[in-house]
KEZATI-57418 format. One record per residue: x, y, z of N, C-alpha, C in turn; residue in three letters. Coordinates in steps of 0.1 Angstrom, whole numbers, plus 5000, padded with zeros to 4 digits. Layout:
! KEZATI-57418
XYZXYZXYZala
...
END
This chain:
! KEZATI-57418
498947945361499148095359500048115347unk
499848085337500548095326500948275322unk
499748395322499948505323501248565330unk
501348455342502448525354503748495346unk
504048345339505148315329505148435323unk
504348435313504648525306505448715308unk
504548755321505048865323506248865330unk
506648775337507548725344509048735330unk
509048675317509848675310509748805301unk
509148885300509348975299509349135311unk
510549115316510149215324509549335322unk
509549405336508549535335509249655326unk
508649715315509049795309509249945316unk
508049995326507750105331508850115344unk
509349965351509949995364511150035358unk
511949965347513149965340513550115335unk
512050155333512450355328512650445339unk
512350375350511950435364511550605368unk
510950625356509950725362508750745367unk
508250825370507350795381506150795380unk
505650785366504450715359503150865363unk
502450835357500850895354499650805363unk
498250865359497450755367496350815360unk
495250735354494450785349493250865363unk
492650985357492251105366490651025368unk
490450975381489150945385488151075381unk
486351045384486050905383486550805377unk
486650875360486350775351486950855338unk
487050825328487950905316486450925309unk
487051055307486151185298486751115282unk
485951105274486451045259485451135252unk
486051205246485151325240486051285226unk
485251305215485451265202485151385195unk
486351495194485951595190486751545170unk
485551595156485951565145486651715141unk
487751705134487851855130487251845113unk
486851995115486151945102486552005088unk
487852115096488752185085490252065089unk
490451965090491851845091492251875081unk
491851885067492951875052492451975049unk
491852115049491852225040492852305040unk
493352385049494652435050494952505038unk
495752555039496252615022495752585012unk
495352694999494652604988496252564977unk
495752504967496852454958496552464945unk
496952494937496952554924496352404918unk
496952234924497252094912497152044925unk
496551944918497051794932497951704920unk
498651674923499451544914499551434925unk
499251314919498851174922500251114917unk
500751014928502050914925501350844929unk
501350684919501050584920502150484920unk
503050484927504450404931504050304931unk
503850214920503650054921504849964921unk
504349834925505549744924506149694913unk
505049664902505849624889505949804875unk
504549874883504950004875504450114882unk
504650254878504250364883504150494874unk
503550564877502850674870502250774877unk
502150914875501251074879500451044872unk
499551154874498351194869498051354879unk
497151444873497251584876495751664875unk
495351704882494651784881494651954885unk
494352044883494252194885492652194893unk
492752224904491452274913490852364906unk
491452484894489952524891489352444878unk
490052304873488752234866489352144867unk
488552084882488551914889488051834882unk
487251884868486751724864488151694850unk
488851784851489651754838490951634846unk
491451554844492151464851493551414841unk
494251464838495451444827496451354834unk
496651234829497751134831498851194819unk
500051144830501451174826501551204809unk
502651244805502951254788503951074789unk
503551064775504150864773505350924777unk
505950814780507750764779507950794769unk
509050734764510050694757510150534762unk
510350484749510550304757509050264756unk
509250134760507650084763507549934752unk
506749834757507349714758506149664748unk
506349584736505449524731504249494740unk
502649454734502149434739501449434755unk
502249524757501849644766501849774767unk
500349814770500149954763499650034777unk
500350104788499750194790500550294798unk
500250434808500750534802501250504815unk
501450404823502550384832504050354833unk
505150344833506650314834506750214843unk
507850114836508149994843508650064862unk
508649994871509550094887510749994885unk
511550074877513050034879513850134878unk
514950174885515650234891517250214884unk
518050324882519450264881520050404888unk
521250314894522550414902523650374892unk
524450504895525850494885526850384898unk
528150324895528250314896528650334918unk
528950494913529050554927527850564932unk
526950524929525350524938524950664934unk
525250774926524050814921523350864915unk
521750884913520650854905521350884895unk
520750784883521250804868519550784864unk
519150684861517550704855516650624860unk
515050614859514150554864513150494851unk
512350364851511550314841512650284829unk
511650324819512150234809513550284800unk
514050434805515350464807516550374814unk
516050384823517250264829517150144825unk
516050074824516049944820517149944805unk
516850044795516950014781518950034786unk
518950174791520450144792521150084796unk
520850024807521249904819521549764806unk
520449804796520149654787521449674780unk
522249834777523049844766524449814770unk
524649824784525849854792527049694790unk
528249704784528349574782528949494793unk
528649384797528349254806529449304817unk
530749374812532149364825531649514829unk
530849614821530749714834529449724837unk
528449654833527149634840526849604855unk
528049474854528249464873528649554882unk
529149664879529249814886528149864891unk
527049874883525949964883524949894890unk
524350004899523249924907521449904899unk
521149834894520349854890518949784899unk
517649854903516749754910515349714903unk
514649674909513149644903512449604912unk
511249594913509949534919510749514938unk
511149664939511949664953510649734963unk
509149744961508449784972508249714974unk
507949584971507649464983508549484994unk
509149534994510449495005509749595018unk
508949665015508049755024507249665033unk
506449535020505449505028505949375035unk
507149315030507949235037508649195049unk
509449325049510049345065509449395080unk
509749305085509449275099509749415104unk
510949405107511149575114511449675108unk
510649685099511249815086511749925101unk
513050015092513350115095514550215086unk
514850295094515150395080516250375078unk
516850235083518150145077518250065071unk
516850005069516049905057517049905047unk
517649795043518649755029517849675017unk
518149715006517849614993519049594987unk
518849524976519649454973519349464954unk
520349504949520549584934520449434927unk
520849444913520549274908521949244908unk
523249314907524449294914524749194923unk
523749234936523849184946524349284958unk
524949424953525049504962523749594969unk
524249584981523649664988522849784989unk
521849874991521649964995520650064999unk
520650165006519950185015518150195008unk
517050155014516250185004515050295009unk
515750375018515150495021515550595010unk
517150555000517550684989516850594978unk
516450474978515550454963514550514961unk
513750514975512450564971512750724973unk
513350734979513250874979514050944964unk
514850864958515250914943514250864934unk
513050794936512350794925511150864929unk
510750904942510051024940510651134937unk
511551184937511751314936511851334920unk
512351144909512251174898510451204897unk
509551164901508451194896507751344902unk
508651404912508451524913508851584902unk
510151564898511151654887510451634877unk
509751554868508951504855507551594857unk
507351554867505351664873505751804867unk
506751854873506551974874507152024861unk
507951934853508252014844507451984829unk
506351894834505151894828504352004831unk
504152054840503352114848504052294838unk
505352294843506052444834505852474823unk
505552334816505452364799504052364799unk
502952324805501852424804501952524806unk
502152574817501452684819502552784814unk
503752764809504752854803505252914809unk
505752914821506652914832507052854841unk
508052884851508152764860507152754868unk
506952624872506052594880506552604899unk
505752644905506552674919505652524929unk
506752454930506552304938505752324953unk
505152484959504252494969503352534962unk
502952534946501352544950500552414945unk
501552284945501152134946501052084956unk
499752024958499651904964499551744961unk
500651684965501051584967500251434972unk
499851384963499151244968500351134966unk
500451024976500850924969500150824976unk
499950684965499450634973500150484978unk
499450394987500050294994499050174994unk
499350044995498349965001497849945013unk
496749955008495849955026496249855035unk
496849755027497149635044498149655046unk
499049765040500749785043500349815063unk
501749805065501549865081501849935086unk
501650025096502050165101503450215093unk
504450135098505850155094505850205082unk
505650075071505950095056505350235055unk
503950275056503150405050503850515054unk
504350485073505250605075506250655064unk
506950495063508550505056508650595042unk
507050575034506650635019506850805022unk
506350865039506150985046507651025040unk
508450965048509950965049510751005038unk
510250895026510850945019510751035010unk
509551095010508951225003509451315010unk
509751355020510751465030511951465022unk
512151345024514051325021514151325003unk
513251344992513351344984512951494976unk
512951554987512451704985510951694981unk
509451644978508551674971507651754986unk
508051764998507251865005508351875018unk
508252015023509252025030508151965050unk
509051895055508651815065508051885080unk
508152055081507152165086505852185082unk
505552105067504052125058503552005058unk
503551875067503051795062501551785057unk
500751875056499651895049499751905034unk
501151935031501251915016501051765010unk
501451695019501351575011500151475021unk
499551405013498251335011499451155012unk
498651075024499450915020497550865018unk
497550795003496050775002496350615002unk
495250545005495250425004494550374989unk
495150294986495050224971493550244964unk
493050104977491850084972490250214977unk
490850264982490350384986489750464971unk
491450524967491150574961490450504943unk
490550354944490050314935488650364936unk
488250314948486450354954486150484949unk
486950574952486250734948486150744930unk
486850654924486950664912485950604902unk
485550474911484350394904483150454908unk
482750554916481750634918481450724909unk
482650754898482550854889481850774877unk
481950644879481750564863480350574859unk
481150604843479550624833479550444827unk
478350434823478350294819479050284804unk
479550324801480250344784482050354793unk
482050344808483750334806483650214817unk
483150084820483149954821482749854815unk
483249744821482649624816481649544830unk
480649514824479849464840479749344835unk
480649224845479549104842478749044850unk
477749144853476849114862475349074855unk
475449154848473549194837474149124827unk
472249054818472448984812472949014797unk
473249184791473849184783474749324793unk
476049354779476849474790476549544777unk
477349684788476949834775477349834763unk
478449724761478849684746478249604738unk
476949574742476049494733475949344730unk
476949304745477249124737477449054753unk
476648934752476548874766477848834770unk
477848834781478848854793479048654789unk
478348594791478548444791479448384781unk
479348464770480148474755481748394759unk
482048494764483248514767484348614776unk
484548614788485148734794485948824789unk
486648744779487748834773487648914767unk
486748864754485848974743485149094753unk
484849104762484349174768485349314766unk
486849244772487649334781488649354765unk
488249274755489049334739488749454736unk
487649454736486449594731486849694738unk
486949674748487249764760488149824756unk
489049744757490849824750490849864737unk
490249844732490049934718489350024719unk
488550034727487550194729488550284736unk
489550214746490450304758491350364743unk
491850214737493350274729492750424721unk
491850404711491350454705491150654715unk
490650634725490950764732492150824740unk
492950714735494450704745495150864741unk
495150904728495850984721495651134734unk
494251144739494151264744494351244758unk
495551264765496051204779494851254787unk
493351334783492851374796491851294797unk
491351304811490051234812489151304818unk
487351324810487051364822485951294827unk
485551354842485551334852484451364854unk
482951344848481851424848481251494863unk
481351604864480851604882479151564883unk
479251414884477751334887478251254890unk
477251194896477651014902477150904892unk
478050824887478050754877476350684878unk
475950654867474850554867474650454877unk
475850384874476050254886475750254897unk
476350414903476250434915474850474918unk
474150544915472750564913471950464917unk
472150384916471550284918471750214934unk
472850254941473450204954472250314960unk
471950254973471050354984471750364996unk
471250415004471750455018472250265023unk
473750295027473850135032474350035030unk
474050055011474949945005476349925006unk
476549815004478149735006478549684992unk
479549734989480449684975482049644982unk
482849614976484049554978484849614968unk
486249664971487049654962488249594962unk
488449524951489549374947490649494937unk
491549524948492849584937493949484940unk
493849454929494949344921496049414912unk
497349444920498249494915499749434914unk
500449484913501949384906502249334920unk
502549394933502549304945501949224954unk
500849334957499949234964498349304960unk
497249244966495749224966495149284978unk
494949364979493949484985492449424986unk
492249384996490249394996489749455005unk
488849555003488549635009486649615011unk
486349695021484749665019484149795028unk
483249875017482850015020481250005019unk
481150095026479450115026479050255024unk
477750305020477550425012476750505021unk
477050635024476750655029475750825026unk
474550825021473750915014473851025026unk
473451145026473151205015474251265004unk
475351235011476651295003477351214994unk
476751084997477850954995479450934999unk
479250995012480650955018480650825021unk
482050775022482350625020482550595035unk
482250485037482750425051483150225051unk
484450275061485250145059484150065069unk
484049975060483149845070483949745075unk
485349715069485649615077487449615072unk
488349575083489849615080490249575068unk
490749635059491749605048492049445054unk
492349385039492649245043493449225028unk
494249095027494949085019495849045019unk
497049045011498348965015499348995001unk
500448925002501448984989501148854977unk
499848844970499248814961499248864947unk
500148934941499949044928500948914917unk
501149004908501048934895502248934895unk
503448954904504748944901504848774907unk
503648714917504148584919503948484906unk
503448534893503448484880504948464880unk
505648564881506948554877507648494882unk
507548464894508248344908508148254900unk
506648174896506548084897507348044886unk
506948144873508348114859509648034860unk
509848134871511348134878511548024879unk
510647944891510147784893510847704884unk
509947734875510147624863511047644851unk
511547754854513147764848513747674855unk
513847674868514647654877514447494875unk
513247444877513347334869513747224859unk
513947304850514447284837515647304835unk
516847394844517947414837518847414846unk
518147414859518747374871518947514878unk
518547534893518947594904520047714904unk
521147604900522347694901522647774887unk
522347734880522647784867521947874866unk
520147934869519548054872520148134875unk
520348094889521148164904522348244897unk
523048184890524448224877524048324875unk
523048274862523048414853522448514851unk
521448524866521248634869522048734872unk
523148704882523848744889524948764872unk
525148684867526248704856525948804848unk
524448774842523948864824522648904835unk
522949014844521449064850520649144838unk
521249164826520349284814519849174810unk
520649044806519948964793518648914805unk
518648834820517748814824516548894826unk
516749024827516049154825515349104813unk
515749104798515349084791514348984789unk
514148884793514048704796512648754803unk
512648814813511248854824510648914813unk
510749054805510249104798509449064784unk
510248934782509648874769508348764778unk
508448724792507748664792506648714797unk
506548874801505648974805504648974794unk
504848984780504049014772503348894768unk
503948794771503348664769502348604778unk
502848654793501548664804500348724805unk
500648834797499348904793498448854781unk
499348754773498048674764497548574769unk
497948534781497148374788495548484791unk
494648354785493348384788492648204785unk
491548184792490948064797490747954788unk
490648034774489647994763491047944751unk
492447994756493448004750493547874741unk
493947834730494647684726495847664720unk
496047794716497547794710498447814717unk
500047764712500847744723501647904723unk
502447964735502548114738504248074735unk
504748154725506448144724507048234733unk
508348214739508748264751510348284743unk
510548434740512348414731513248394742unk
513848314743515448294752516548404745unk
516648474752517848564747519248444743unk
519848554733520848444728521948414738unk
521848504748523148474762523048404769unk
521448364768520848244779521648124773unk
521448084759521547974753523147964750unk
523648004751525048054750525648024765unk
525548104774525648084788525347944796unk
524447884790524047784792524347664790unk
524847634775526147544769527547584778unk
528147684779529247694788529047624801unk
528047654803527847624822527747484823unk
526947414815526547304815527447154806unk
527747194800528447134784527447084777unk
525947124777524947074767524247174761unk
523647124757522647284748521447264761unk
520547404756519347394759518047314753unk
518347254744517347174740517447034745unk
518847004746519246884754518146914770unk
518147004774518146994790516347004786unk
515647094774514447074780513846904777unk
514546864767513746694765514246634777unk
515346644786515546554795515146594806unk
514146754809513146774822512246684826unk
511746644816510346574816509446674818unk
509346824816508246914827507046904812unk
506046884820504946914808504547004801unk
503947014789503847114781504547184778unk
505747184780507147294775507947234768unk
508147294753508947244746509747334741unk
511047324730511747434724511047394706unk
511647534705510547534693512147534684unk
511747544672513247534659513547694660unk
512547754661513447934660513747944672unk
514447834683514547934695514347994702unk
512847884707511947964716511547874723unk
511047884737510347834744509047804744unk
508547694738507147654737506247614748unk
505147704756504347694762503047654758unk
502447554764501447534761500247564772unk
499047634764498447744771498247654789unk
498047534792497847464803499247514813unk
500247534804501847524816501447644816unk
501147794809501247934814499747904827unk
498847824823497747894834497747824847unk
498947764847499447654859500447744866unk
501147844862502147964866501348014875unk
499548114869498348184871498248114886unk
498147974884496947934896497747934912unk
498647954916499447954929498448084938unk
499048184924498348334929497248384929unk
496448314918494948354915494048284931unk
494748134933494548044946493648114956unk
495448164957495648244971494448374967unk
494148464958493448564962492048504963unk
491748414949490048354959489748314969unk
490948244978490648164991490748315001unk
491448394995491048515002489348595004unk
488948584991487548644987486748554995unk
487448414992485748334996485848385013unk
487148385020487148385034486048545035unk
486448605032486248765033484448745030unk
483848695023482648685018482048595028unk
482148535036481948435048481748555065unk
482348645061482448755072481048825079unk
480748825088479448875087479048985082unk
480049095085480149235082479849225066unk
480249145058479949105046479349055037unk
477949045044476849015033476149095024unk
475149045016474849135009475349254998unk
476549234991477249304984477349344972unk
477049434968475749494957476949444944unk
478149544945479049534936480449464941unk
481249424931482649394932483249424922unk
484149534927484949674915486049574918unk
486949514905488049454898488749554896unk
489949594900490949714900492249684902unk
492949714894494349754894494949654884unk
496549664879496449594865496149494864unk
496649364877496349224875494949224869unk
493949274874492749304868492449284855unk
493749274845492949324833493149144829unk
493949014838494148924833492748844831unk
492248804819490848774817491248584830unk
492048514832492048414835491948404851unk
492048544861491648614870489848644868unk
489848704861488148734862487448674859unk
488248544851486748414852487048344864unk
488148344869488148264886487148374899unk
487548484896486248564907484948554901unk
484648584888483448534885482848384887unk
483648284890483148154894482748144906unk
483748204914483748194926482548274933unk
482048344924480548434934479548394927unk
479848334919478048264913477148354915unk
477348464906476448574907475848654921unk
476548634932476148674944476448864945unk
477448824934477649024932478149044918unk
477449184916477949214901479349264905unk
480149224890481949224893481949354879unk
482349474889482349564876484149574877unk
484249564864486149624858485849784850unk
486249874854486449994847487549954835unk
487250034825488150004815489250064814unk
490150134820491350154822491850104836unk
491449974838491849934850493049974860unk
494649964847495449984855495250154861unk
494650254852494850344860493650414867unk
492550284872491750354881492550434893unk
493550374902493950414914494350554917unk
495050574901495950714899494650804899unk
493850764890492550904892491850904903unk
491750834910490950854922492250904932unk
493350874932494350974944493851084937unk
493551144924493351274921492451324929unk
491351284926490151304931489851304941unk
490451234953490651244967491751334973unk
492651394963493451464966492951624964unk
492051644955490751734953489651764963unk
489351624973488451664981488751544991unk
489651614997489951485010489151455024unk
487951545019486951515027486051335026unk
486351335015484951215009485351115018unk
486551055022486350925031486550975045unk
485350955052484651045062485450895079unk
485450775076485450675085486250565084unk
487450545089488350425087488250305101unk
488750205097488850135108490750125109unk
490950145126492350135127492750025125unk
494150005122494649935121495549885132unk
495849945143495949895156495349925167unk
495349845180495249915194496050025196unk
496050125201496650255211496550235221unk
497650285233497050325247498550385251unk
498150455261499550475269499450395283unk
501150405285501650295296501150425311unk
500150315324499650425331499650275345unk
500250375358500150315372498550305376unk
497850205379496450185388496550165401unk
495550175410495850175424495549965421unk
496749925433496649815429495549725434unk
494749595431493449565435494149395437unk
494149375452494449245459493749135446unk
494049045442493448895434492948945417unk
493249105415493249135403494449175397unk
495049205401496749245393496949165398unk
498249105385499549005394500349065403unk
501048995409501449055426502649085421unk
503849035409504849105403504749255397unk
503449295396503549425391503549515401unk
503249445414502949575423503949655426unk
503449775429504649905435504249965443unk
505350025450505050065464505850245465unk
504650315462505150455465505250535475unk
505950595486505050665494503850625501unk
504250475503502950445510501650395504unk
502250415484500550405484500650285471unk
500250175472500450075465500150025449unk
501050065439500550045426500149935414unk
499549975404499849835399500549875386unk
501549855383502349935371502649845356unk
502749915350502849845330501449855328unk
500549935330498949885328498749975313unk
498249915306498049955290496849995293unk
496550145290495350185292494750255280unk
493650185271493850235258492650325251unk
493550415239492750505237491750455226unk
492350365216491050325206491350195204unk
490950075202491149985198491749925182unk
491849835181492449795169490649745162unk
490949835151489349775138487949825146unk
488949945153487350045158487050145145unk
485950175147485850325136486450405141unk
487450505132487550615135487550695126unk
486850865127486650975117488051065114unk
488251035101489551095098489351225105unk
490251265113490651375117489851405132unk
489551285137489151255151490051295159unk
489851345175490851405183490051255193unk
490651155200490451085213491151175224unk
490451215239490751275248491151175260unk
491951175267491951085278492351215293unk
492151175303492851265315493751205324unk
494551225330495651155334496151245350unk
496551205359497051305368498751225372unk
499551275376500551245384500851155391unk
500951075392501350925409501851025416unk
502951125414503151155430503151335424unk
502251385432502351525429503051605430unk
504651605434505651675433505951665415unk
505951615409506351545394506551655391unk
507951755387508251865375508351795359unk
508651735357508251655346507751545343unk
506551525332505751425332505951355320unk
506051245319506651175312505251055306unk
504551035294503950965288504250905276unk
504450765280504650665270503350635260unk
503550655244502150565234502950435234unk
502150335231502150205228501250145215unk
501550095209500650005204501049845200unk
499549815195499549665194498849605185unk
499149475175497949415165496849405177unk
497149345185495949275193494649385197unk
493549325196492349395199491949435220unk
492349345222492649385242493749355247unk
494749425249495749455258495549515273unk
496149425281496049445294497249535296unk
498149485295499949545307500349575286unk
501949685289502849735279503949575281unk
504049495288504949415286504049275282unk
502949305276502649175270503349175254unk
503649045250504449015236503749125228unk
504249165217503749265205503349375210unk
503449405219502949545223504149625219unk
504349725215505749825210505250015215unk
506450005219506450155219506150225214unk
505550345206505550415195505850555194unk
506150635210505750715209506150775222unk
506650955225507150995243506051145243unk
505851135247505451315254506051335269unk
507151445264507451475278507051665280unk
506151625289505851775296506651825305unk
506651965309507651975321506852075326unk
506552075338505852155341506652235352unk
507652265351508352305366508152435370unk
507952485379507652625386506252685385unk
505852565381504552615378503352555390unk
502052615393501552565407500652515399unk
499852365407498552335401497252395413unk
496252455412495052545421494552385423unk
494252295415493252195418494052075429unk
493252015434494351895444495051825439unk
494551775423494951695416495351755400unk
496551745396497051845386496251745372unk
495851795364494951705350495851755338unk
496351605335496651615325496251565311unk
495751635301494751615288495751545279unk
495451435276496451365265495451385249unk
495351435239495151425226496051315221unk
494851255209495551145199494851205188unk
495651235175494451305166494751195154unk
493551135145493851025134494251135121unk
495151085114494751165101494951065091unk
495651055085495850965074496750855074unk
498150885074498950815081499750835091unk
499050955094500151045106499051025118unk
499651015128498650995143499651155156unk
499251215153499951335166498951325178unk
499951325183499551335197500151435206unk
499251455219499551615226499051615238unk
499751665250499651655264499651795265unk
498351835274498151985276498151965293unk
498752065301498552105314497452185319unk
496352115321495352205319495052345328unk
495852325342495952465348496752565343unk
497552535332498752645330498852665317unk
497852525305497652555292498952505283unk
500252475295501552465289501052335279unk
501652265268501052165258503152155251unk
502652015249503451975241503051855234unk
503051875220502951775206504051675204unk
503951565198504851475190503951365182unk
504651345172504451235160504451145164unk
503751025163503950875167504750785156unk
505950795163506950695148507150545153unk
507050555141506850405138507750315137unk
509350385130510350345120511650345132unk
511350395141512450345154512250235158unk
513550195161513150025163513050065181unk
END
């Protein structure tokens, strides 16, 4: 009786609250699946603006509802990094010394870079701090990061001071159109998230759009939490064949076989994008792209968003006559994006110059290492398959400087006596890579996302899969798209839009325009609430039993409303009925729960968590029926789950949010 261990070490959660529990209302539960079908119309909005809060970059994009096909990405920076061209901003952050906001992107970076070495360690400066979302175990809204200092702080005011910087930039883009101020209620707000993030994190993004002022926390209809690859999906539905690259058919729309070369493909590409870069708009033809045309009732495509932290795969099916999208199978994925290029760098610095000496001068010269990442950003982006020449990597002069102090040798001494292959120092003071050591950085990460694909493609739910949309910026690394194209041996055509990094931002538009189109998700966890059963001799364990008045229960029983990786229709209501254990009860008290696990028996099995209280009170009030019924609502929406307990003889009801972020 291992079960009995188990519940035995965790004691009973429901005896320990000692109230006097619920019981679900015989026969049998009424599950009525009512869809609403006005969930997101609500108020209309003048703009939807799209935040794409990425982990190595981020960027808006805007549209006006009365012309949804026009789609305008942000005005450029200021700043902006050799050999990288697009109309995104690095996500870095700086606090004054007193913690606060001074600038975001390539503002802070450039001044952070200017600040000299004895008051730079003052200043908090961060970067690539949303992993820390998809990282922590018990995110909550005391969650700490950690500046390149090494100080502390809270990272509920990061994100919430770099949204509010991207509110404050929207809208005062938004004023110099239209030649007045712009008033921040007649926006609607998208931002988006990764689909395999978990309840918590997507809440926490909720959180800190409240606390950052971009919607006040009475309207949460103002703001939209859109999932990544989602909105990549609604975007590649728009595509004309003149704005990808397919290497699926045996020539592409640029006139030159796909077998050539993958890169040349994706050169062209960027010279057709740069070449239209000048006019920030795009539009949006209202038709369904060619490609899509070609999908019928049913088909299955995948989307691979490959972005600075992690790898999104998604897998949708089409659904005619409207082409609403439907999730076929959970988000899957892991923290796979193109910042583990940079780990691995790190590696082999680390390697070469030793552990501690890194560890130093980060903490010592955090601008010049800043700088160090940056030079070798641009050089990441020239590894491609076909490469022969070696990639120069500049060491800032503080490295090599810093590095004789630390050590009493130069750096050239330390790289001849690594032995690491392919890395040499060059005479001008550079780090010599040879194209083998940069695509040996590539392969840890690239690994990991194919052993992902192949797993995912092995799935039953997953045969047959017409297309595979390549999205988000890792995307654009050609040494990436010859590893997915190997790996499917033509079993699916692999389309890349040619503004890859900013498919995601135009499709939050576009779904923030019509938040109707994704019609069916699968959850991401079990639900149920904690509920007393009459107890049944050789089926409950005999530790749970309780004895009320005579009448014998079985208590902790997880009685649940939808399962984990069921369908559900955005803006679905689940119904359950519930009555009293003991019908004197003036107040009724119902616990939510949830759980990864797909069947849950009892609230005190491992991973099962709280999420959630409705307390009704029903006092002075008479129930007519023998048995008082109580209506529990769960309603899905996007990332918000409300739920609501109605008294059904007296109509009395009470609502609450299901949070996530309490520990």
């Amino acid at each position: 009786t291992i079960k009995m261990k188990i519940t035995m070490a965790n004691p009973s959660p429901a005896k320990s609250m000692g109230d006097p529990g619920i019981t679900p209302l015989s026969p049998s539960h009424i599950q009525q699946n009512d869809t609403d079908p006005n969930a997101h119309t609500g108020p209309s909005f003048m703009v939807v603006v799209a935040i794409d809060f990425g982990t190595t970059s981020s960027g808006y994009a805007y549209a006006f509802t009365k012309e949804p096909e026009c789609i305008h990405t942000m005005r450029r920076w200021e700043g902006g990094d050799p050999g990288v061209s697009n109309q995104k901003t690095p996500t870095t952050i700086l606090l004054t010394p007193d913690r606060k906001f001074h600038s975001f992107g390539y503002a802070a970076r450039d001044f952070y870079h200017d600040l000299d070495s004895t008051e730079s360690k003052h200043w908090l400066y961060l970067e690539k701090f949303k992993m820390k979302l998809h990282t922590t175990a018990n995110l909550s809204i005391d969650t700490e990061l950690h500046a390149a200092n090494g100080r502390r702080v809270k990272a509920i005011d990061i994100f919430a001071y770099a949204l509010a910087f991207f509110k404050e930039q929207a809208l005062k883009e938004l004023s110099d159109q239209a030649g007045a101020e712009f008033d921040n209620a007649d926006v609607r707000w998208v931002i988006t998230v990764p689909a395999i993030w978990k309840m918590p994190a997507k809440q926490f993004m909720r959180e800190a759009a409240y606390k950052g002022g971009l919607v006040p926390r009475d309207n949460p209809e103002q703001l939209i939490i859109a999932l990544e690859p989602e909105a990549a999906s609604i975007y590649c539905r728009k595509l004309r064949l003149h704005q990808m690259v397919d290497f699926g058919t045996k020539t592409t729309q640029n006139g030159f076989s796909p077998t050539e070369n993958v890169g040349t493909g994706m050169t062209q590409a960027k010279e057709h994008v740069r070449s239209k870069r000048q006019s920030r708009t795009f539009l949006v033809e209202n038709v369904i792209g060619e490609l899509w045309s070609e999908l019928e009732e049913g088909d299955r495509y995948v989307v691979v968003d490959c972005g600075g932290g992690t790898v999104d795969l998604t897998v949708h099916q089409i659904r005619l006559p409207e082409g609403h999208l439907k999730e076929l199978y959970k988000a899957s994925g892991g923290p796979y994006g193109s910042i583990g290029i940079d780990y691995e760098f790190e590696k082999l610095l680390c390697k070469i110059f030793g552990p501690d000496f890194i560890d130093q001068f980060k903490i010592k010269r955090p601008a010049a290492w800043v700088d160090l990442m940056i030079a070798f950003e641009s050089r990441k982006r020239a590894a491609a398959p076909d490469r022969t020449n070696p990639l120069n990597i500049n060491l800032p002069f503080s490295f090599i400087d810093y590095y004789k102090k630390f050590r009493g040798h130069s750096v050239e001494h330390a790289l001849r006596k690594s032995n690491v292959d392919f890395v040499k120092w060059s005479s001008q003071g550079m780090l010599r890579m040879n194209p083998d050591a940069m695509n040996a950085l590539f392969k840890p990460t690239i690994d990991h996302i194919i052993q992902h694909l192949t797993d995912l493609f092995e799935k039953p739910e997953v045969c047959d899969i017409k297309f595979l949309f390549l999205v988000g910026g890792f995307a654009e690394s050609p040494l990436l798209q010859q590893a997915v194209q190997n790996m499917l041996q033509g079993r699916s055509r692999i389309i890349i839009p040619h503004d890859v990094g900013l498919t995601i931002l135009k499709g939050a538009v576009l779904f923030g325009l019509d938040p109707g189109v994704i019609k069916v998700r699968r959850s991401p966890l079990t639900y149920g609430v904690g509920v007393l059963n009459r107890y049944v001799e050789g089926k409950h364990p005999p530790e749970k039993m309780l004895v009320k008045d005579g009448t014998r229960w079985c208590t902790d029983v997880f009685d649940t409303f939808i399962a984990c990786d069921q369908s559900v229709a955005l803006g679905e209501t689940v119904k359950r009925s519930y009555t009293p254990a003991k019908p004197s009860q003036q107040v009724i008290v119902i616990h939510i729960y949830c759980s990864e696990k797909e069947v849950v028996s009892f609230i005190s099995e491992p991973g099962v968590r709280k999420c959630g209280t409705l307390r009704l009170d029903v006092t002075g009030t008479e129930s007519t029926a023998a048995r008082r019924e109580i209506q529990t609502h769960m309603q899905f929406g996007d990332t918000e789950i409300r739920a609501m307990a109605v008294d059904v003889a007296t109509a009395r009801s009470v609502k609450a949010s299901i949070d996530f972020l309490s520990q």
